[in-house]
C-alpha positions as CSV (number, residue, x, y, z in Angstrom):
1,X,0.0,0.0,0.0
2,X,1.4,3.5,-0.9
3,X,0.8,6.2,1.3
4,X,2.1,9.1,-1.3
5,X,-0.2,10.4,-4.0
6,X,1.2,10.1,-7.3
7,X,2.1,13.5,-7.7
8,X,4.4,13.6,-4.3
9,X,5.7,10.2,-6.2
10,X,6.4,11.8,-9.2
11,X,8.1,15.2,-7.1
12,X,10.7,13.0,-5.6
13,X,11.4,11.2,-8.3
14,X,12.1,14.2,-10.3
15,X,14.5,16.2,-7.7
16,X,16.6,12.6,-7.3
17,X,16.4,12.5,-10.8
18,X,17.7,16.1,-11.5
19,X,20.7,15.6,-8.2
20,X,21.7,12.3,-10.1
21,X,21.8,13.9,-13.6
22,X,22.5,17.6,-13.1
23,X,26.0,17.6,-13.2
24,X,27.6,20.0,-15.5
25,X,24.3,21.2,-16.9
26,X,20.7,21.4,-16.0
27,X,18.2,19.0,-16.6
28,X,15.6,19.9,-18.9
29,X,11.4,19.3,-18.6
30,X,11.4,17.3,-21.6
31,X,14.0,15.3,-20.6
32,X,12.9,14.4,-17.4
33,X,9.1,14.0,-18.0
34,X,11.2,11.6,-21.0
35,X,12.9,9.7,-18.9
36,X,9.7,9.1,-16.7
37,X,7.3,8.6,-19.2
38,X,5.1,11.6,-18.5
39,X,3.8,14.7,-20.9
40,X,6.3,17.4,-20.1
41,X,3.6,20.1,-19.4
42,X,2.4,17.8,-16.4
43,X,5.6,17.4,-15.3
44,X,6.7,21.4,-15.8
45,X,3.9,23.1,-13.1
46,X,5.3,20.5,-10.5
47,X,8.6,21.5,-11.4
48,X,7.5,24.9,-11.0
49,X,6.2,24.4,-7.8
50,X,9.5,22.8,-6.5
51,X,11.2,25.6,-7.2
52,X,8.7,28.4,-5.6
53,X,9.4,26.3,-2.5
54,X,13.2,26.5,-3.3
55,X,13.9,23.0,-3.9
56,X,14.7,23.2,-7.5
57,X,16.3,26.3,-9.0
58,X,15.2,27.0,-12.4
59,X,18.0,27.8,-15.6
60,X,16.7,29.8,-18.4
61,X,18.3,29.5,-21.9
62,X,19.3,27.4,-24.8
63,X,21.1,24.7,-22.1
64,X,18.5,25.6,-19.2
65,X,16.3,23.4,-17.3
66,X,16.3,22.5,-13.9
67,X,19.4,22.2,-11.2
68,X,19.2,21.7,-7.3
69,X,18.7,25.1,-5.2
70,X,20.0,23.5,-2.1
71,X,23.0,20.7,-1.9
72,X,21.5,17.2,-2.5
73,X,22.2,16.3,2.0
74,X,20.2,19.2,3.0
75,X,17.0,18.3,1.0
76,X,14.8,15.9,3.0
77,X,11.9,13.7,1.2
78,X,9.4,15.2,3.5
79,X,10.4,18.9,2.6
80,X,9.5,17.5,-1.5
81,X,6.5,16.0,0.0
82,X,4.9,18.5,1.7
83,X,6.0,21.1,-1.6
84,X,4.0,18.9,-3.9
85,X,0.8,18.5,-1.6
86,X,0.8,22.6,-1.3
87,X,-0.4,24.5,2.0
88,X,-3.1,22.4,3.8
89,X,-5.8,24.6,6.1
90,X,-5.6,24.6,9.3
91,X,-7.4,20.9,11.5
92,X,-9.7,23.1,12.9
93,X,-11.3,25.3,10.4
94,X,-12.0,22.4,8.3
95,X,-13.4,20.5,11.2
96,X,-16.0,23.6,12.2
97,X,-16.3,24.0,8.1
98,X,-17.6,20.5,8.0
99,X,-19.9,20.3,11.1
100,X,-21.5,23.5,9.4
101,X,-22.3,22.3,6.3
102,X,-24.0,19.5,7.5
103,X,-20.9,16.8,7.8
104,X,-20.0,14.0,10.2
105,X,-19.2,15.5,13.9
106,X,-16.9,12.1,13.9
107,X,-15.4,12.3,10.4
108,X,-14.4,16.2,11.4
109,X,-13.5,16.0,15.0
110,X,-12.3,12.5,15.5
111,X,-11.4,10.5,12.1
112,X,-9.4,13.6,10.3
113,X,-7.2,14.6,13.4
114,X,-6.2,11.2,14.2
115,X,-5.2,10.5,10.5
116,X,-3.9,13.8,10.6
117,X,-1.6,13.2,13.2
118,X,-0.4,10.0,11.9
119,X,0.3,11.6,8.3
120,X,2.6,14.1,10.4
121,X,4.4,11.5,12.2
122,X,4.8,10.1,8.6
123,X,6.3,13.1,7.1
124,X,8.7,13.2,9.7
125,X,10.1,10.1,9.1
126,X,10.3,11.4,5.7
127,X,12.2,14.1,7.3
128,X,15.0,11.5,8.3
129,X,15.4,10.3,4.4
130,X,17.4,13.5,2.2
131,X,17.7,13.3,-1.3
132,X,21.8,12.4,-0.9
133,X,20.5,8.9,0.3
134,X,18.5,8.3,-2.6
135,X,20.4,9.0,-5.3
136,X,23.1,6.7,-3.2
137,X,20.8,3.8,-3.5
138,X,19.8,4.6,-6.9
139,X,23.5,4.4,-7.8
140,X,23.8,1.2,-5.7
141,X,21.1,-0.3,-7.6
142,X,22.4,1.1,-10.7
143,X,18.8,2.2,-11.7
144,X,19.6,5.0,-14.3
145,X,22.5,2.1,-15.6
146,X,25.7,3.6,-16.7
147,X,24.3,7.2,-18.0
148,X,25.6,8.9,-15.5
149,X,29.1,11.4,-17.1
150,X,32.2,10.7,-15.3
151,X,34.5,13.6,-15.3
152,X,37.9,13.5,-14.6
153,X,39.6,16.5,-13.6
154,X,43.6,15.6,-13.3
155,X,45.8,17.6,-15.2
């Protein structure tokens, strides 16, 4: 059973993706939502929204596309989670919204805060996994196979 929508999938798939790949030159939409078999407008507004929460840092031009904002250690799953699920309202104004209009006093002020709670203990266990770990076990696994550029820098 999966506990992440699709989209929050899809989010941290993308910044490992772009901290495996990223290195001279940014990663571009098309060659991301590529890679993942998606169209890349669906892929481009969460892109978008990763880097309005200053995940991502977005490069303009003819060799523009998409590069880490933050190094790859200091980027938590949970920080990409919560990005891609946007602001939530506030557990309380939701619970009075819904005993107003006519809702389940249980669903509101039992059922939602309890799964509420858990979903926040959740996220901070995504909060222990960064983005550095991934992309270590993705090269461990040797999921993106050799694709990866070696550089060498001796003179």
């Amino acid at each position: 059973m999966n506990l992440l929508p699709r989209r929050s999938l899809l989010a941290v798939a993308a910044v490992v993706d772009i901290a495996y790949h990223a290195r001279p030159t940014p990663i571009a939409a098309k060659t991301l939502a590529a890679r993942h078999g998606l169209p890349p407008r669906h892929l481009e507004t969460l892109l978008q929204v990763l880097v309005r929460t200053g995940i991502l840092k977005g490069v303009r031009g003819p060799r523009g596309g998409y590069e880490l904002a933050r190094e790859r250690r200091r980027i938590s799953i949970g920080d990409i989670v919560r990005a891609a699920m946007g602001e939530e309202e506030d557990v309380d104004a939701l619970a009075a919204r819904e005993v107003r209009e006519g809702g389940s006093a249980l669903v509101a002020e039992v059922v939602k805060p309890m799964i509420r709670s858990a979903s926040e203990s959740f996220l901070e266990r995504l909060d222990e996994i960064n983005v550095e770990d991934l992309c270590q076990e993705a090269e461990r696994r040797r999921v993106f196979g050799d694709s990866r550029q070696t550089y060498d820098f001796t003179i």
